[in-house]
C-alpha positions in Angstrom: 38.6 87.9 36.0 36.7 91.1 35.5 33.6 91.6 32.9 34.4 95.1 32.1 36.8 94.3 29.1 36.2 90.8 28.4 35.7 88.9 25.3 31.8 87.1 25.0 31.1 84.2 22.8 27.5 84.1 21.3 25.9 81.5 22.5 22.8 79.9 20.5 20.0 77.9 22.9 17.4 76.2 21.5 15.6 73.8 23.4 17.6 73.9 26.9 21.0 73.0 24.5 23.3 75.7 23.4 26.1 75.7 21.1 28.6 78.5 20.9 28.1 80.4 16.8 31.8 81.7 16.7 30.7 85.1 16.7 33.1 86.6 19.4 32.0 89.9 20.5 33.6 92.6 23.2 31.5 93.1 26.3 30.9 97.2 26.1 29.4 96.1 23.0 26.2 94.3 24.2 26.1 96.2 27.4 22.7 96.5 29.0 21.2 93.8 26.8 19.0 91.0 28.3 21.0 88.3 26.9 24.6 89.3 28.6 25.4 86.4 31.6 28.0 86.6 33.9 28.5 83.2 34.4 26.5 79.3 33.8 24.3 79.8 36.1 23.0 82.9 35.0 22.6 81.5 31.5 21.0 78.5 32.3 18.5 81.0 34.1 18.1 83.5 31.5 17.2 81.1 29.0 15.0 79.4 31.3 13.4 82.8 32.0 13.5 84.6 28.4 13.6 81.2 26.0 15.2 80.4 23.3 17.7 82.8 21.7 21.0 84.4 21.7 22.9 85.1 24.5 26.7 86.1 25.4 29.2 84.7 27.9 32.9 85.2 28.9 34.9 82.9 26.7 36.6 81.7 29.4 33.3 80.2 30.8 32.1 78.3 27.9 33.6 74.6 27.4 36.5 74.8 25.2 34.6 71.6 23.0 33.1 72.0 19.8 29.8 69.6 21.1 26.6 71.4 22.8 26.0 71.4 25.8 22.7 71.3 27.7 22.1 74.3 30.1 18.6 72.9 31.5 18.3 69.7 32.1 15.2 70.0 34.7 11.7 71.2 33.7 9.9 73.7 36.3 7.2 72.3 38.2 4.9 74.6 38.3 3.9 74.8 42.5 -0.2 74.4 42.2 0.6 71.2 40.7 2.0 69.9 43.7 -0.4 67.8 45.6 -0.6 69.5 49.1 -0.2 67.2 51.9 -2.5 67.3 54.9 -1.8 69.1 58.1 -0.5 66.8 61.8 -3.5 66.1 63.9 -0.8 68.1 66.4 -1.5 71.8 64.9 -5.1 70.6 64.8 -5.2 69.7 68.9 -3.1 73.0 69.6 -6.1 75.2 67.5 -8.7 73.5 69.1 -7.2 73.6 72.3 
């Protein structure tokens, strides 16, 4: 399949859950916009990235069912948050060494 002059659904996200609007639009028309995603993936990491909003996919990617569906289903942890764990005592003998 090739983007260049493909049909996108509008796709509404709100929350991590989005839910096509009907509004079918051609590609060359929303060309260079932020919201454009060539595939799940890259709309589950646009919204994660931009928020909530519009975006547009390939009809042929979104699920053919009328129910939404929910493109994030993890939270980021944010990596300070993670407790570090200490070092071996093996790098520590090698240092001192």
């Amino acid at each position: 399949m090739t983007l260049v002059n493909s049909l996108c659904t509008e796709i509404s996200i709100y929350d991590g859950v989005g839910e096509s609007t009907g509004v079918v639009v051609e590609r060359s028309a929303i060309r260079g916009k932020k919201g454009l995603c060539k595939s799940m993936r890259d709309l589950a990491i646009k919204s994660r990235v931009l928020g909530d909003g519009y975006y547009y996919i390939p009809i042929d990617l979104w699920p053919k069912s009328k129910e939404p569906v929910v493109v994030r289903k993890h939270d980021w942890t944010v990596i300070s948050s993670i407790p570090r764990t200490p070092r071996s005592g093996k790098a520590r003998k090698r240092a001192g060494s």
